[in-house]
C-alpha positions in Angstrom: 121.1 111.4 80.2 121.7 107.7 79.7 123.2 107.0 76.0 120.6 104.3 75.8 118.1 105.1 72.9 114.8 106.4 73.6 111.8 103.9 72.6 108.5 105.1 70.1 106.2 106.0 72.7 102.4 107.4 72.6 101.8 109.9 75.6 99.0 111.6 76.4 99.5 115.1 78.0 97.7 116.3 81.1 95.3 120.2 80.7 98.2 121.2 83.2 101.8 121.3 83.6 102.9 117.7 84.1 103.6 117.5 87.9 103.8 113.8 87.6 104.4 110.3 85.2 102.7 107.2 84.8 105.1 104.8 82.4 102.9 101.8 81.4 104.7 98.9 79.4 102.0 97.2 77.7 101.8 92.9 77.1 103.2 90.6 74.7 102.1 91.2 71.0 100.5 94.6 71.6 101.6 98.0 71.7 101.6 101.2 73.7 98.1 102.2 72.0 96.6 98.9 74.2 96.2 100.9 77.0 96.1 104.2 76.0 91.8 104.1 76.7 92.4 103.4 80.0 93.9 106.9 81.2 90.8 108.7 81.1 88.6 105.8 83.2 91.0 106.2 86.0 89.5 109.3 86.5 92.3 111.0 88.4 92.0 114.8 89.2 92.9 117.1 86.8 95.1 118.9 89.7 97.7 116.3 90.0 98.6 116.6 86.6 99.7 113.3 85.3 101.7 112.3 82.3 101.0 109.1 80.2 103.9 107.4 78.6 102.8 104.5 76.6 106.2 102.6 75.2 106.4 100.5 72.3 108.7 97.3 72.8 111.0 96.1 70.2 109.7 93.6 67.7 111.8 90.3 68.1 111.2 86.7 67.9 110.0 84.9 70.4 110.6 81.0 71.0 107.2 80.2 72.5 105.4 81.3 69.5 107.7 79.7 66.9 110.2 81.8 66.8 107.5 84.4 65.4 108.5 88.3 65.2 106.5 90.5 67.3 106.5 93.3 70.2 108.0 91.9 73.1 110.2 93.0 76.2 112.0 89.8 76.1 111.7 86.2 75.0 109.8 83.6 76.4 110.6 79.8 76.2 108.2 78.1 78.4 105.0 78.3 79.2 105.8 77.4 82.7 106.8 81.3 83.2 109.5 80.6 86.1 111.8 78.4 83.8 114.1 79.6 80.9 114.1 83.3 82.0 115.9 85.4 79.5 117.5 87.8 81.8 119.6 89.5 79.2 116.3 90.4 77.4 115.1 91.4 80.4 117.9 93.5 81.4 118.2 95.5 78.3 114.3 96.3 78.1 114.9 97.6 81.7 117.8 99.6 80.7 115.1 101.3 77.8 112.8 102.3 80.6 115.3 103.5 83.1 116.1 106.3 79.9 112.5 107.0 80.3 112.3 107.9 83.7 115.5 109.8 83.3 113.8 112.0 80.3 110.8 112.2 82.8 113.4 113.5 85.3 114.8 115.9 82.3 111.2 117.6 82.0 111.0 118.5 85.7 109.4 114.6 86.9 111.3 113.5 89.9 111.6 109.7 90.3 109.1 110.1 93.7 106.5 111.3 91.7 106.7 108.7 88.4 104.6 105.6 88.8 105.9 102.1 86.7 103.1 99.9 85.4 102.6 97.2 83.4 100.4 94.2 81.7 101.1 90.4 81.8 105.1 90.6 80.3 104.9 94.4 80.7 103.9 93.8 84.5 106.9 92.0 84.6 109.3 94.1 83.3 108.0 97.4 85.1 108.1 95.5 88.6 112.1 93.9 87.4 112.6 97.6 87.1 110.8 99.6 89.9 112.5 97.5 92.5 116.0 98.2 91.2 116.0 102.0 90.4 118.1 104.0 92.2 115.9 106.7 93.1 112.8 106.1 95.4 109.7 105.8 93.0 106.0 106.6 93.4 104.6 103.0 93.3 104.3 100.2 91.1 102.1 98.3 88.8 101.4 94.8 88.4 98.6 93.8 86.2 98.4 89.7 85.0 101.9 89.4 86.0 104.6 87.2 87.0 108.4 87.7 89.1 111.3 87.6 86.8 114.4 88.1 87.9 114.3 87.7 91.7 117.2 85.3 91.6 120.0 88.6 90.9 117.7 91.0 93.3 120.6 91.9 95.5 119.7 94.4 98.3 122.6 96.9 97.4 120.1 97.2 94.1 116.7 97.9 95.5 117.4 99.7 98.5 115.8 103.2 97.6 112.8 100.7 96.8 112.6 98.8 99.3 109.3 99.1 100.4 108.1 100.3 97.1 103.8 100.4 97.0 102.6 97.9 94.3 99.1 97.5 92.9 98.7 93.7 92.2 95.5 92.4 90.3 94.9 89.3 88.8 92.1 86.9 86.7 90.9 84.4 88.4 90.5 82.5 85.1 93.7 84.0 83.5 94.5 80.9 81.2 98.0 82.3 79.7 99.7 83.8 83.2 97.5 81.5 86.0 96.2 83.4 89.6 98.5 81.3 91.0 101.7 83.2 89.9 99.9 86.1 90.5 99.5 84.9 94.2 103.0 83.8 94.7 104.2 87.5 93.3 101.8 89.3 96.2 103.2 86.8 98.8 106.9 87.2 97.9 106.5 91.0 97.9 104.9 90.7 101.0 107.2 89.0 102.4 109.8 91.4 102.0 108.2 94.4 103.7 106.8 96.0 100.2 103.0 97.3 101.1 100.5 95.7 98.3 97.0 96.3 97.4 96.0 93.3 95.6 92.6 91.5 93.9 91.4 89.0 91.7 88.6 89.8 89.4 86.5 87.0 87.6 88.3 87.1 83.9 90.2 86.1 82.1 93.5 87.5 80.8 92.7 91.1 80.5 91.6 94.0 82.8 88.1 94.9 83.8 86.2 98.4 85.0 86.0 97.3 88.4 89.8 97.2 88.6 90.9 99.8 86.5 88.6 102.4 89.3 89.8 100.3 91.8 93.5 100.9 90.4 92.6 104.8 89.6 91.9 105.4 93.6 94.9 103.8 94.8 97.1 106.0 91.8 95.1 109.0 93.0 96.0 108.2 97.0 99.7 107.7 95.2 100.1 111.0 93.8 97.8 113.3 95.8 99.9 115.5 97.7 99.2 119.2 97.1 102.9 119.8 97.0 106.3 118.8 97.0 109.0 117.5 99.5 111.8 119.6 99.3 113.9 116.2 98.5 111.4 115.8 95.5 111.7 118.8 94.2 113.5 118.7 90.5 116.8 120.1 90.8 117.4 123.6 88.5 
């Protein structure tokens, strides 16, 4: 195990033996109970098994909102989201989740079968991550989100992930992360062989019902299989 310390996290148990790991990094200011709801309306089968791990992030301050203290994954400078990135920020909140997915690993979760998600700064940060983990992952997802970091993506760093599956969903009328970033982040993953399920919903910045059953099928399809490689099998 990585001697990085393990964040606070709320996680919600499946009726059976966890056979696989959703790890959902919630948005700027809020906590891991923000989307702790939204488990059961996903409505996944109660066969495949799947873990909830809701995070908390660190409080720190953060520069766009007067320096106030609060839950964040890393600072944030500008409201032009592309400019001022704080990559050390983002690197150490990336570092906290990798020693997640390593405890998942510890309780018998292979990385194949453990699914990164994430809200608005969350989104961010789980997508940062997903694409440079070692081990191939389930999917990703990218809810109200931006790209950070795709200036240090070298390929030696993502190529387990490479054509990592994201879920991409946006607001239409998001006024604090605009569709437009949203856009550019479906196009540059596109663009790089990575196969995306993406929509835009009429709201603002938040999720809807439509999307989070429209996310629960494409989850579902993620972690269906009945049984497991022989490669994703957790070693004794």
């Amino acid at each position: 195990m990585t001697a990085t310390a393990l964040l606070p996290c709320v996680e919600l148990e499946p009726a059976l033996p966890a056979r696989s790991s959703v790890i959902w990094l919630h948005g700027l200011g809020a906590d891991g109970h923000d989307f702790e709801p939204i488990a059961p309306e996903l409505g996944l089968p109660r066969e495949q098994a799947v873990r909830f791990v809701f995070p908390h992030a660190p409080p720190r301050p953060v520069a766009l909102n007067g320096g106030m203290k609060m839950r964040a994954w890393f600072d944030l400078s500008n409201p032009d989201l592309g400019v001022g990135q704080d990559l050390d920020g983002l690197r150490a909140s990336a570092a906290a989740v990798e020693a997640l997915i390593e405890r998942e690993n510890a309780r018998g979760v292979p990385s194949p079968r453990i699914v990164l998600a994430g809200f608005s700064q969350g989104g961010a940060l789980a997508l940062y991550t997903a694409l440079r983990h070692a081990q191939p992952l389930a999917g990703a997802i990218a809810l109200s989100t931006w790209l950070m970091g795709e200036v240090d993506l070298a390929p030696a760093a993502c190529a387990a992930n490479a054509r990592l599956p994201v879920f991409a969903a946006h607001g239409s009328q998001d006024p604090m992360v605009r569709v437009e970033r949203g856009r550019a982040l479906v196009e540059w993953l596109r663009r790089r062989g990575h196969a995306v399920e993406s929509a835009e919903y009429p709201i603002g910045h938040q999720v809807c019902l439509e999307e989070i059953h429209a996310l629960g099928r494409w989850l579902a399809a993620r972690l269906g299989r009945t049984s497991l490689a022989a490669s994703e099998r957790p070693r004794p």
